[in-house]
MIGU-832800 format. One record per atom (N, C-alpha, C, O): residue number from 1; atom name; residue in three letters; x, y, z. Coordinates in pm, 1 decimal, decimal comma. Layout:
REM MIGU-832800
NUM;CA;Ala;X;Y;Z
...
//
This chain:
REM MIGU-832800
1;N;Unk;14739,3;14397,2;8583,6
1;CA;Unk;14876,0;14351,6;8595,4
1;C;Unk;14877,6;14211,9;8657,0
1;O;Unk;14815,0;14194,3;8761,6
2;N;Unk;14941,9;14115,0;8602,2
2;CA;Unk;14960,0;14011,8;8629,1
2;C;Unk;15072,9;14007,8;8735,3
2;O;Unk;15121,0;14120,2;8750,1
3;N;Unk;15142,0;13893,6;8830,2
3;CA;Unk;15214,4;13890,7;8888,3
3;C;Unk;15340,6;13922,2;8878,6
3;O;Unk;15406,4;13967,6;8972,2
4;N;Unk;15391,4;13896,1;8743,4
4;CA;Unk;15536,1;13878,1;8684,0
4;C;Unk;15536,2;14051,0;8593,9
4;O;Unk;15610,5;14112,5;8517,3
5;N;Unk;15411,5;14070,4;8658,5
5;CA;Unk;15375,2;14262,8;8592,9
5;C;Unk;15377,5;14353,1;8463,1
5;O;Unk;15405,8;14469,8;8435,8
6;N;Unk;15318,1;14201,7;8374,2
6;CA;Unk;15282,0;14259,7;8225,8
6;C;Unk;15118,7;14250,6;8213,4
6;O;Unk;15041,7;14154,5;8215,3
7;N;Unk;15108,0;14327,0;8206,2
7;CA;Unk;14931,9;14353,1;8145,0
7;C;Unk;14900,0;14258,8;8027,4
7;O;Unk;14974,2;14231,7;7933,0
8;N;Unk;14763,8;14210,3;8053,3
8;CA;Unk;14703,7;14129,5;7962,1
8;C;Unk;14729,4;14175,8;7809,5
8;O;Unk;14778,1;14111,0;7716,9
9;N;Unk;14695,9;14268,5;7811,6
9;CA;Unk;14728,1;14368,0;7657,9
9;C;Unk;14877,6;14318,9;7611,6
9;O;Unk;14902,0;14287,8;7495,1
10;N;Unk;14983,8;14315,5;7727,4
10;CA;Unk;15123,7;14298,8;7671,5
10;C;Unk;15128,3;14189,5;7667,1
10;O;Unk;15190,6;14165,4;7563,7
11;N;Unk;15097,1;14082,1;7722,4
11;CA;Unk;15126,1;13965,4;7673,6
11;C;Unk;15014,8;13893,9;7546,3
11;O;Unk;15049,2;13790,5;7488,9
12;N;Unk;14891,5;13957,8;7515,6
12;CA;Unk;14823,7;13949,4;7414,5
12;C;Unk;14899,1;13966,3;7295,3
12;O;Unk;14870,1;13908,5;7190,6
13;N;Unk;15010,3;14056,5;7310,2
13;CA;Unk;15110,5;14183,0;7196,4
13;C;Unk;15196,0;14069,9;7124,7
13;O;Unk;15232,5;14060,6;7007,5
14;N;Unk;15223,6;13952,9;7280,0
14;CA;Unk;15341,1;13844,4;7219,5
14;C;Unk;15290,1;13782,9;7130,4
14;O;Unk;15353,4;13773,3;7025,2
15;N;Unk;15193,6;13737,2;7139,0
15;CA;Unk;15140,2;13624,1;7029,6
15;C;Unk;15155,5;13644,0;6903,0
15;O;Unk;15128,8;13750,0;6846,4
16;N;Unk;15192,8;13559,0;6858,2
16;CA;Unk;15216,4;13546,6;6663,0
16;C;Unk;15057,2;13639,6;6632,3
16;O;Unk;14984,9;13676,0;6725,0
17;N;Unk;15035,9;13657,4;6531,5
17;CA;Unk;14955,7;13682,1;6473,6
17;C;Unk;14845,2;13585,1;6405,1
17;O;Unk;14725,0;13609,9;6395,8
18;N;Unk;14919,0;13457,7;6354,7
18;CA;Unk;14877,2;13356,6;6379,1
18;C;Unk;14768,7;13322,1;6469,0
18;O;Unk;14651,5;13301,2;6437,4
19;N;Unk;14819,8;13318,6;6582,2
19;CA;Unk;14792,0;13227,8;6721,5
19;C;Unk;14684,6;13304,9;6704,8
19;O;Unk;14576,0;13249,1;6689,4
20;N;Unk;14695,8;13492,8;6704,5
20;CA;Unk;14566,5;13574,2;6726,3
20;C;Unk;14475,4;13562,4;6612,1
20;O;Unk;14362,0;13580,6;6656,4
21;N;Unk;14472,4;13545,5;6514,5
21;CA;Unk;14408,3;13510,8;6444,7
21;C;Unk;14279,7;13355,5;6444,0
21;O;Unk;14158,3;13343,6;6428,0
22;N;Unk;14395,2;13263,0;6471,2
22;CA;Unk;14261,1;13184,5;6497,3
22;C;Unk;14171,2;13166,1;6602,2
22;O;Unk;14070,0;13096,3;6610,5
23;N;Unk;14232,0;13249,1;6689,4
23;CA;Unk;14171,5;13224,3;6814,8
23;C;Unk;14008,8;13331,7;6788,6
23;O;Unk;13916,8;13309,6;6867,4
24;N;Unk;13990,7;13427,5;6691,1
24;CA;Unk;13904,3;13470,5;6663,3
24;C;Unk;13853,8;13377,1;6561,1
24;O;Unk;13736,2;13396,3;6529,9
25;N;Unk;13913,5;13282,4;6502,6
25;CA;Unk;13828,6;13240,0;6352,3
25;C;Unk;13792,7;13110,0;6377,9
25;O;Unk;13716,8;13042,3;6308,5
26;N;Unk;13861,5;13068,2;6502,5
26;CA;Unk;13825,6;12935,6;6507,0
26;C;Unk;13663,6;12889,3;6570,5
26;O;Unk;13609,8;12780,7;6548,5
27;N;Unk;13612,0;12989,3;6643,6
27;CA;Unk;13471,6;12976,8;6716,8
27;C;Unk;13380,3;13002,5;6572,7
27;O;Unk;13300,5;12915,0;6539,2
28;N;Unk;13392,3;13097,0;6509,3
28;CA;Unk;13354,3;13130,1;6348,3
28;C;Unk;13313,0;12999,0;6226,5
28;O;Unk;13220,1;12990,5;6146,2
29;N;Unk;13446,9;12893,6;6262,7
29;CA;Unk;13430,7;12804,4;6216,6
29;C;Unk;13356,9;12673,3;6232,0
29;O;Unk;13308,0;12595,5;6150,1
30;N;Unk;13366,9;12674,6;6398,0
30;CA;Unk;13292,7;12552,7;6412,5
30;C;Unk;13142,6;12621,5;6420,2
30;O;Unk;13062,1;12529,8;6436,6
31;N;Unk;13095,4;12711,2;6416,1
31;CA;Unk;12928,9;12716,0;6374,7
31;C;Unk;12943,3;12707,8;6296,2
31;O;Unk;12854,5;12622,6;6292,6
32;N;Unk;13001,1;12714,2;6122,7
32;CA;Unk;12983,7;12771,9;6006,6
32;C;Unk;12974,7;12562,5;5980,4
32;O;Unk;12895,3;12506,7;5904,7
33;N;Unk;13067,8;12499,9;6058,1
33;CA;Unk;13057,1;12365,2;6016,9
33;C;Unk;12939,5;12298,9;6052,4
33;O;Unk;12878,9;12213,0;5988,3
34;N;Unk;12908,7;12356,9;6181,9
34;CA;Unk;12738,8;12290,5;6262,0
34;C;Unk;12652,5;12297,9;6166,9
34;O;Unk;12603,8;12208,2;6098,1
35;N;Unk;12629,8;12450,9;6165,9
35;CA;Unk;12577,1;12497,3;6042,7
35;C;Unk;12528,7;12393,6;5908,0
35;O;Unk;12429,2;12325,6;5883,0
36;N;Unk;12649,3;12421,7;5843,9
36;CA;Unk;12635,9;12326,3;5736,2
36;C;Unk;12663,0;12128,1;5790,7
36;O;Unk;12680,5;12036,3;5710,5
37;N;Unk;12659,3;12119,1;5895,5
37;CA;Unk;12680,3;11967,3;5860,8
37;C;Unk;12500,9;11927,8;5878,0
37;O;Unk;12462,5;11814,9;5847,6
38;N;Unk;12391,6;12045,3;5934,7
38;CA;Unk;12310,6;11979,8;5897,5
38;C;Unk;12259,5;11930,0;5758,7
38;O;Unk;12209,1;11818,4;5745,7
39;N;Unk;12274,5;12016,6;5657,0
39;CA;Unk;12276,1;11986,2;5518,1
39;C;Unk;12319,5;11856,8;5490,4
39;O;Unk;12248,2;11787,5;5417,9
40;N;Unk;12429,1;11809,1;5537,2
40;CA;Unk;12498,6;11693,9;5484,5
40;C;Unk;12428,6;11580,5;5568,3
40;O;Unk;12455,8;11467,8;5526,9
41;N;Unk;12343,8;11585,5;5677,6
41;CA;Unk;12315,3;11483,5;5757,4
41;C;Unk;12215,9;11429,1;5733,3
41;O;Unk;12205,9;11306,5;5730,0
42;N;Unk;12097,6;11530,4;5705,9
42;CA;Unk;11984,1;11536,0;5600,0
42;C;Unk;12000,1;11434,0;5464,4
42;O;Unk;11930,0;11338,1;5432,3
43;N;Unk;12110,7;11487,7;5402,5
43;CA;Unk;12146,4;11419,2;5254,5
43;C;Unk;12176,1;11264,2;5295,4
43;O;Unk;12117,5;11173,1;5236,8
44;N;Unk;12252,3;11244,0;5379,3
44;CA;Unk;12282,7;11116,2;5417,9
44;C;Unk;12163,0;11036,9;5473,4
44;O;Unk;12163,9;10916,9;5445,9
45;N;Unk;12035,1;11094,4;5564,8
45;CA;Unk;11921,1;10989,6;5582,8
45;C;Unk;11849,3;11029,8;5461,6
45;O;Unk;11732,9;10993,6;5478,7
46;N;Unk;11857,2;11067,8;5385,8
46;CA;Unk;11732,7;11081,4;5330,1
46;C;Unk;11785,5;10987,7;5207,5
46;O;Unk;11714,9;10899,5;5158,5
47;N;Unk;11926,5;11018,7;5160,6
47;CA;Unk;11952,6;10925,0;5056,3
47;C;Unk;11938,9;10764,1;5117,2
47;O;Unk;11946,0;10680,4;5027,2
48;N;Unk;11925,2;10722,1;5219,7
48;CA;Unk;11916,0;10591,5;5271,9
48;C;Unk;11788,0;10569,0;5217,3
48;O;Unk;11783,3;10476,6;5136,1
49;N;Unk;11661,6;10641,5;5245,1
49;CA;Unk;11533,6;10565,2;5198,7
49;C;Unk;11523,2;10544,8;5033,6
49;O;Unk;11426,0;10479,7;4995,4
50;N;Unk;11610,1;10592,0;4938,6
50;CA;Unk;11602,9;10516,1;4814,8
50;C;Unk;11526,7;10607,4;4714,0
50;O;Unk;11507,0;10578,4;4596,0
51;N;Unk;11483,9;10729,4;4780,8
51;CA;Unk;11370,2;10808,0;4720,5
51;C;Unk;11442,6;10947,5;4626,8
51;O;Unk;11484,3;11057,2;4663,9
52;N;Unk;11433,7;10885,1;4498,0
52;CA;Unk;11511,3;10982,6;4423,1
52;C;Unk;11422,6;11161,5;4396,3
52;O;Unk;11482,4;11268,2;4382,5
53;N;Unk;11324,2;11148,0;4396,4
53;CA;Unk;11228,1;11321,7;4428,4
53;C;Unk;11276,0;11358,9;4503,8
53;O;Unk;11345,8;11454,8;4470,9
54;N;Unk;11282,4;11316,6;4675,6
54;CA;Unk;11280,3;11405,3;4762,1
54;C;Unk;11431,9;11385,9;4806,8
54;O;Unk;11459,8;11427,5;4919,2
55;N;Unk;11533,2;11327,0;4730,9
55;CA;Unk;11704,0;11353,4;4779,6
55;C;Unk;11724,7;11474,7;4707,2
55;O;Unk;11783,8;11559,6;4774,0
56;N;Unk;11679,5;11525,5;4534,7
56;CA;Unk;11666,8;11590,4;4457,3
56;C;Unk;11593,5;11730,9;4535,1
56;O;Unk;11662,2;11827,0;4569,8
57;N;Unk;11456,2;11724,9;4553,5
57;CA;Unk;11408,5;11770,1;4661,1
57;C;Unk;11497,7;11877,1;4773,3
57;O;Unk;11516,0;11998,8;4770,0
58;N;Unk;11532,7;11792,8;4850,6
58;CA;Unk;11699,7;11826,8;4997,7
58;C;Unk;11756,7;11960,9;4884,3
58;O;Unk;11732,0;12081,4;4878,9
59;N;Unk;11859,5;11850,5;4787,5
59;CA;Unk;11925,6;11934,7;4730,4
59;C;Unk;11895,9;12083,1;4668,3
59;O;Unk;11962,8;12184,4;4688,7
60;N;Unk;11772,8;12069,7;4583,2
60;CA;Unk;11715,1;12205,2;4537,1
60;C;Unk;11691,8;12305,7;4649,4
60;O;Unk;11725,4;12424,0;4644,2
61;N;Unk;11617,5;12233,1;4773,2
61;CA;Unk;11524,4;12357,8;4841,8
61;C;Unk;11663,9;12392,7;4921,2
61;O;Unk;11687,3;12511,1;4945,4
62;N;Unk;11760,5;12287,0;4963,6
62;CA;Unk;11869,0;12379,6;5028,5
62;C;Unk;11977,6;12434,8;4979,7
62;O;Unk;12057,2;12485,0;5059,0
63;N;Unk;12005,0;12437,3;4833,5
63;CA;Unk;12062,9;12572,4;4779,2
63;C;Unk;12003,0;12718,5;4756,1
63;O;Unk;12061,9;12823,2;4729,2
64;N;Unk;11845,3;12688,3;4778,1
64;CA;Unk;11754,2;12793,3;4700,5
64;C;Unk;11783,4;12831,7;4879,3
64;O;Unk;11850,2;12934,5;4891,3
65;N;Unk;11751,3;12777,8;4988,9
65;CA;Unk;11746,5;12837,5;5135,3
65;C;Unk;11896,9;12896,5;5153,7
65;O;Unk;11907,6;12970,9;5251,2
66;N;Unk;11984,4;12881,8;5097,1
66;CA;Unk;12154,7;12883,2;5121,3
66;C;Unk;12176,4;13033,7;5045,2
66;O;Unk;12216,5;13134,1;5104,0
67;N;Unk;12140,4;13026,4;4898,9
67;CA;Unk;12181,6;13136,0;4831,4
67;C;Unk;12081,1;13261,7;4877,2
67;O;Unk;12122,4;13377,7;4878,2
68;N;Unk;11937,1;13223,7;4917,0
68;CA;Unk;11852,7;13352,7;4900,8
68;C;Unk;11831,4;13406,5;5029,0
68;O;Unk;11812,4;13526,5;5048,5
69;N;Unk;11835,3;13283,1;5155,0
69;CA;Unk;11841,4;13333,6;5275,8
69;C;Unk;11984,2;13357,7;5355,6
69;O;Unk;12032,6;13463,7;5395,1
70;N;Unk;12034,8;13222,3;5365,5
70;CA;Unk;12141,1;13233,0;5442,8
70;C;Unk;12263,9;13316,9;5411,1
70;O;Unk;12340,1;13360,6;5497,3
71;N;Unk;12276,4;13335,1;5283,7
71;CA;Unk;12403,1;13367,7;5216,5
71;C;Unk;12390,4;13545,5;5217,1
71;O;Unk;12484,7;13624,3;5225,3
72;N;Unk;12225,9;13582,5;5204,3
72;CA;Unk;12225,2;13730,8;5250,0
72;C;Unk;12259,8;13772,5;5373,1
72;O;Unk;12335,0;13866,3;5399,5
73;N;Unk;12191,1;13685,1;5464,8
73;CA;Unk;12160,6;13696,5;5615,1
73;C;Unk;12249,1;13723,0;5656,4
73;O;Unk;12257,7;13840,7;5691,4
74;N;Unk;12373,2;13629,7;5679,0
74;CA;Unk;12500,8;13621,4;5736,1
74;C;Unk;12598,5;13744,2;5671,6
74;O;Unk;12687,8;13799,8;5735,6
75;N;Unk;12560,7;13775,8;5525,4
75;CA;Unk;12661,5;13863,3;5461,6
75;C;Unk;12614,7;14019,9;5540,4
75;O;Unk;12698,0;14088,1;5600,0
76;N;Unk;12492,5;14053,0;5529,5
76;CA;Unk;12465,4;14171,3;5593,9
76;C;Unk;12492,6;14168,5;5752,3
76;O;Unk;12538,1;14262,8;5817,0
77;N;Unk;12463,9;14069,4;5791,9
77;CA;Unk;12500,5;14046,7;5965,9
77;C;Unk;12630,2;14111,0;6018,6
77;O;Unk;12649,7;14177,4;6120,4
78;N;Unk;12744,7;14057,7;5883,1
78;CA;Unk;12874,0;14080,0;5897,3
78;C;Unk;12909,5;14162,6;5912,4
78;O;Unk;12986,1;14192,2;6004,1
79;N;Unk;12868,4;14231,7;5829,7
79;CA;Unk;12908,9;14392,0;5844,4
79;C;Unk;12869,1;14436,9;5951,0
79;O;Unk;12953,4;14487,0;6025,4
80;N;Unk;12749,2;14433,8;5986,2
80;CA;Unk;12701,8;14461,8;6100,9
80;C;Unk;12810,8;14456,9;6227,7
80;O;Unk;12857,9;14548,7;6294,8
81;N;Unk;12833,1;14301,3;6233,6
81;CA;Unk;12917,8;14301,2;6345,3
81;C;Unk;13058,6;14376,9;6299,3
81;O;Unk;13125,0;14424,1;6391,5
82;N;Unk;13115,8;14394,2;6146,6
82;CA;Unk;13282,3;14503,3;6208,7
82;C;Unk;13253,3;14641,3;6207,1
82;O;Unk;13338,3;14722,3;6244,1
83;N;Unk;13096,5;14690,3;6152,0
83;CA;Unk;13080,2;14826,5;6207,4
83;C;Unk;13052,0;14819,8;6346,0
83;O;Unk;13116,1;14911,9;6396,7
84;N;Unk;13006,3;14775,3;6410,1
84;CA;Unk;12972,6;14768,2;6562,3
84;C;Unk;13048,2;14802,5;6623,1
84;O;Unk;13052,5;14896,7;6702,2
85;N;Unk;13144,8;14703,1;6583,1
85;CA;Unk;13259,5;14673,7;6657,3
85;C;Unk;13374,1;14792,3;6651,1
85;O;Unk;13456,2;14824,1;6737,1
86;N;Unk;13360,3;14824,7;6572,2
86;CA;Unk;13477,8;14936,0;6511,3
86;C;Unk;13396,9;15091,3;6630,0
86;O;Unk;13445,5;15177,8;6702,8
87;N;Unk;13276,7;15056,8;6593,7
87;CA;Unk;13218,6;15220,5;6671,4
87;C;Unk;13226,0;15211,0;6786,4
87;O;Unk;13230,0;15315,6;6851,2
88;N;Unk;13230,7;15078,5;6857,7
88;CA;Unk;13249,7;15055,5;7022,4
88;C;Unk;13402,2;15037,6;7076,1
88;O;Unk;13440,2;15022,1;7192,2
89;N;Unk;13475,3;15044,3;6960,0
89;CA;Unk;13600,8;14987,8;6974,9
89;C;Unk;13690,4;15139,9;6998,2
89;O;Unk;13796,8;15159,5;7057,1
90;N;Unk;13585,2;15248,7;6915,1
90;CA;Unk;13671,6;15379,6;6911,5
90;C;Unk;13564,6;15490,6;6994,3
90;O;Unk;13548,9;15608,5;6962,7
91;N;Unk;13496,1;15417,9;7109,5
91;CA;Unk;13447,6;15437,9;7240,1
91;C;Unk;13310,7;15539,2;7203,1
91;O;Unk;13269,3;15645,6;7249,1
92;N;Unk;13273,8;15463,1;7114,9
92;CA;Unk;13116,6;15576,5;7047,3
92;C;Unk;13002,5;15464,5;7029,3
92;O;Unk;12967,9;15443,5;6913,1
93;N;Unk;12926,7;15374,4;7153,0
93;CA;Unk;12820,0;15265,4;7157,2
93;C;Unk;12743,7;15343,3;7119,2
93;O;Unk;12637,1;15283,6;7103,9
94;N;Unk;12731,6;15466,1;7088,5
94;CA;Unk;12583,8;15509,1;6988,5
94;C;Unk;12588,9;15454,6;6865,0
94;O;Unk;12521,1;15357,3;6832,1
95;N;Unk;12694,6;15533,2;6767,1
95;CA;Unk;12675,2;15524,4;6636,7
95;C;Unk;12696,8;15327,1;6642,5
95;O;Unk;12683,3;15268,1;6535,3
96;N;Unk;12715,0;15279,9;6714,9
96;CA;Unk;12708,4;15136,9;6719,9
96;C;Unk;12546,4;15105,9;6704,2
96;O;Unk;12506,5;15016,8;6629,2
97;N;Unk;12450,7;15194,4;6788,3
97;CA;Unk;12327,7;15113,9;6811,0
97;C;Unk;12241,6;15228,9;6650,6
97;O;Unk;12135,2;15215,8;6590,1
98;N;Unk;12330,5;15307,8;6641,2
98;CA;Unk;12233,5;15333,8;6458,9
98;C;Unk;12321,0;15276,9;6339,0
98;O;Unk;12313,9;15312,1;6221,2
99;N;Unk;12402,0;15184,6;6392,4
99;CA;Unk;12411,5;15151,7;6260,8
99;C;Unk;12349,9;14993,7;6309,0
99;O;Unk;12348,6;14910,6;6218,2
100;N;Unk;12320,8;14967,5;6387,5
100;CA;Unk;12207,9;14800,3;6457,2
100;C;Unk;12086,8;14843,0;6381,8
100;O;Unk;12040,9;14772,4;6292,0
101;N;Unk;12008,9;15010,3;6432,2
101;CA;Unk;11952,6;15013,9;6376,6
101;C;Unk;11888,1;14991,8;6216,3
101;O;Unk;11799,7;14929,2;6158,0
102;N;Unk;11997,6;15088,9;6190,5
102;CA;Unk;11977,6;15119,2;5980,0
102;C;Unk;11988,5;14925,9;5947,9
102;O;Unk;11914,9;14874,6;5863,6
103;N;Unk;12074,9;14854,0;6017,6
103;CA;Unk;12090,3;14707,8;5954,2
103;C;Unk;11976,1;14641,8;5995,2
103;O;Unk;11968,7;14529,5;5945,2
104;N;Unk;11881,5;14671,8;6070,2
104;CA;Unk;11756,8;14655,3;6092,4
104;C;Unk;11665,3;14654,8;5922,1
104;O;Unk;11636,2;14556,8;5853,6
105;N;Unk;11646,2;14761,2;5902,3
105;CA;Unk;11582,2;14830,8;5821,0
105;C;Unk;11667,6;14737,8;5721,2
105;O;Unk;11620,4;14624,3;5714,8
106;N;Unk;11780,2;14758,1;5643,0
106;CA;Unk;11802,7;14693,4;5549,9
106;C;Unk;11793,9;14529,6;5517,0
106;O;Unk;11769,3;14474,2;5409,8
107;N;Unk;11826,1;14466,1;5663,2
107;CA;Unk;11766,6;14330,6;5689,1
107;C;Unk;11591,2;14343,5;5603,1
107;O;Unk;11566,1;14325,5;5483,9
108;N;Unk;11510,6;14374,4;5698,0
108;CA;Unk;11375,7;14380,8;5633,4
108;C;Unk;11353,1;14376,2;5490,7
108;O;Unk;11291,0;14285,8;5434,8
109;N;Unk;11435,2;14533,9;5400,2
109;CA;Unk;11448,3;14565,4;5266,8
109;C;Unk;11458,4;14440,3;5206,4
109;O;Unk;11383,6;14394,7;5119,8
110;N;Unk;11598,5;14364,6;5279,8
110;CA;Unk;11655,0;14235,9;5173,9
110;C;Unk;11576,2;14121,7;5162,9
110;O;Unk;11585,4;14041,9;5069,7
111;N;Unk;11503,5;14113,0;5250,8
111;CA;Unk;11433,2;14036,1;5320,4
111;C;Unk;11325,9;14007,2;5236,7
111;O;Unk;11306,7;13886,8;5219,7
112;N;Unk;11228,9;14105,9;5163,0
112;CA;Unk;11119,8;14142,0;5111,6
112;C;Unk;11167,7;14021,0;4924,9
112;O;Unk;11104,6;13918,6;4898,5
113;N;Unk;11235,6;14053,0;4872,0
113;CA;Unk;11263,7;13991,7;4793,0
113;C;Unk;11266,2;13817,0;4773,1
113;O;Unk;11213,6;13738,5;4694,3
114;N;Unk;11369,4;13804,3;4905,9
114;CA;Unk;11422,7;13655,9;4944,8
114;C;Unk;11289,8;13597,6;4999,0
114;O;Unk;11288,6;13474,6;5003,7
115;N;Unk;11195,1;13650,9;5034,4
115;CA;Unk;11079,1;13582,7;5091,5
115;C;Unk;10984,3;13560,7;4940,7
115;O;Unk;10931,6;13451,8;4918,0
116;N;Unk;10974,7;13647,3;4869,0
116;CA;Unk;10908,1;13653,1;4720,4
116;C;Unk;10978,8;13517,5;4667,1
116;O;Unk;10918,4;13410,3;4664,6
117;N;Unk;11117,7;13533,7;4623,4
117;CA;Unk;11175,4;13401,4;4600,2
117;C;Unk;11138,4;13264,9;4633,5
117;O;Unk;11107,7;13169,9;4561,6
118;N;Unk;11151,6;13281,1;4797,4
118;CA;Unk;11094,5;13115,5;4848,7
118;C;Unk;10977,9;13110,9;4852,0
118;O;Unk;10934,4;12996,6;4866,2
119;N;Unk;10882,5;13212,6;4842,5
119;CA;Unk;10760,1;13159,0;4836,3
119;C;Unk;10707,7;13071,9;4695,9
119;O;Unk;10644,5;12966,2;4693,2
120;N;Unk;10758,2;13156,9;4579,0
120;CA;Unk;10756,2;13095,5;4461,9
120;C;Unk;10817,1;12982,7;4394,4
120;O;Unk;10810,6;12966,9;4272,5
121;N;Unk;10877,9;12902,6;4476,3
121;CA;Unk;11034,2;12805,1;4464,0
121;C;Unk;10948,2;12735,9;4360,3
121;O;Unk;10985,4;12716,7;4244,6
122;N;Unk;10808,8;12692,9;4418,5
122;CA;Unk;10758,3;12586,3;4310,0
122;C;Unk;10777,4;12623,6;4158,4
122;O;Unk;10852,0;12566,2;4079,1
123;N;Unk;10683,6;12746,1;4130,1
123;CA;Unk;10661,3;12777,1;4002,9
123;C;Unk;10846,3;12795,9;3944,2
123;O;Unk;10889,7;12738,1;3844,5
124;N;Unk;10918,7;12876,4;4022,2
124;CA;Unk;10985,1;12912,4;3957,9
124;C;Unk;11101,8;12768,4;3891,4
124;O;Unk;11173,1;12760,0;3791,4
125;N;Unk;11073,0;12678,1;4001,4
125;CA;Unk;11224,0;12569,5;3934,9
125;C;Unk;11114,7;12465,0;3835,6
125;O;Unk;11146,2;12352,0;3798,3
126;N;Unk;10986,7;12531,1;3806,1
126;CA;Unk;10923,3;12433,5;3731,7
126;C;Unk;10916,7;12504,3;3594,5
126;O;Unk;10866,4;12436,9;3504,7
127;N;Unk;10972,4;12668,5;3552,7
127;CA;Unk;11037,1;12762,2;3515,2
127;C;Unk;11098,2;12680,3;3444,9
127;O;Unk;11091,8;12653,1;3325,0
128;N;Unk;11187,6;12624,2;3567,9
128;CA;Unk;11394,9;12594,6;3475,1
128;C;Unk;11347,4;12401,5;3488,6
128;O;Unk;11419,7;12324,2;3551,5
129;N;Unk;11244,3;12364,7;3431,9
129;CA;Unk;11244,3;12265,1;3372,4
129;C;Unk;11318,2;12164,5;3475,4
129;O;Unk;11416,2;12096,2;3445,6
130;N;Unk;11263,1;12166,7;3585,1
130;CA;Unk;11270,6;12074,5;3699,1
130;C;Unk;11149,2;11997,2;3716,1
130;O;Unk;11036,1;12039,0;3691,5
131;N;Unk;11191,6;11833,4;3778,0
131;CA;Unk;11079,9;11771,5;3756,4
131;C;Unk;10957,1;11816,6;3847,0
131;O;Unk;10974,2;11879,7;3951,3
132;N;Unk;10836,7;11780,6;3800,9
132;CA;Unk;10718,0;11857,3;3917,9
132;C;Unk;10685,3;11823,7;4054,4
132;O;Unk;10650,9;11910,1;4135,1
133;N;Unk;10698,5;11656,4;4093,3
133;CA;Unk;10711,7;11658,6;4200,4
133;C;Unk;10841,9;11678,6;4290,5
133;O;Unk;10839,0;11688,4;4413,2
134;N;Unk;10948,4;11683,0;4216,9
134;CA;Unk;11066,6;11692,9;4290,4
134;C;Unk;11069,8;11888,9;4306,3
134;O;Unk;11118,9;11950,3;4401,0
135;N;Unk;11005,9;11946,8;4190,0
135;CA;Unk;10994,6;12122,9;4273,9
135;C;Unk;10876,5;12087,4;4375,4
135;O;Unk;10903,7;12157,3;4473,0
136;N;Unk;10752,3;12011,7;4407,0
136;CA;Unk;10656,5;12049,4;4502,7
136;C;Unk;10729,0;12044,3;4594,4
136;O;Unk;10722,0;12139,9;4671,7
137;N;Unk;10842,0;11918,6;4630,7
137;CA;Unk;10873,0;11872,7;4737,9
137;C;Unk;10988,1;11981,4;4818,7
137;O;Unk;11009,8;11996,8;4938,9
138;N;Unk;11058,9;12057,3;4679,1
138;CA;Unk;11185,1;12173,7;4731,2
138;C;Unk;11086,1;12284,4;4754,9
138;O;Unk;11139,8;12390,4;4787,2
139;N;Unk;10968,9;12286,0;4747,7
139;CA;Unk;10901,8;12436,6;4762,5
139;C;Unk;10863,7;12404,5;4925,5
139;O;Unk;10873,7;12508,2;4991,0
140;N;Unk;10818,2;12274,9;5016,4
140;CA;Unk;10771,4;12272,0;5118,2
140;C;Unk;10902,7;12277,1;5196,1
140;O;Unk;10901,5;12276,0;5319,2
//
């Protein structure tokens, strides 16, 4: 109870939905921008040295790192965090720490593939008729 004797909860209640909303999405966002502004910072020195392989290079190996790693990673994570959250939220931190667990295990599962993928980046974008040193350079 606060002084004026509404509980945090009740004055949480006032807020637009709005207001509550970003106040969860907005911390969400600025990693998701950190995140990606290294991509773009990369692209920007590297296009300065003039070197058309390895800007080509940037670009290939970090969509192939975006779609096969990051884009799983974060998607299974997710869930992770609103089952968690949901099982701790309705006062049961077990089924919270087996479903950490099982996303353990399926992390690994997904994992097994996306590592097959990047290991092969070379052969495979030399596959889809990409130039050869510009796949050596997206495979390192």
């Amino acid at each position: 109870m606060t002084a004026s004797g509404e509980s945090r909860l009740e004055k949480a209640n006032k807020k637009s939905p709005f207001v509550q909303i970003m106040q969860l999405a907005i911390p969400n966002m600025i990693s998701f921008l950190v995140m990606y502004s290294i991509f773009v910072i990369t692209i920007f020195f590297v296009s300065a040295t003039n070197d058309s392989h390895m800007l080509g290079a940037i670009g290939l190996g970090s969509v192939i790192q975006n779609v096969f790693g990051f884009s799983i990673g974060v998607g299974l994570m997710s869930v992770l965090d609103t089952l968690v959250s949901q099982a701790v939220g309705a006062g049961n931190p077990h089924l919270g720490l087996i479903y950490f667990n099982r996303a353990r295990i399926v992390g690994t599962i997904a994992f097994v593939p996306c590592f097959i993928i990047m290991f092969y980046t070379e052969p495979i974008l030399l596959w889809m008729n990409q130039d050869p040193l510009t796949s050596k350079l997206a495979a390192e």
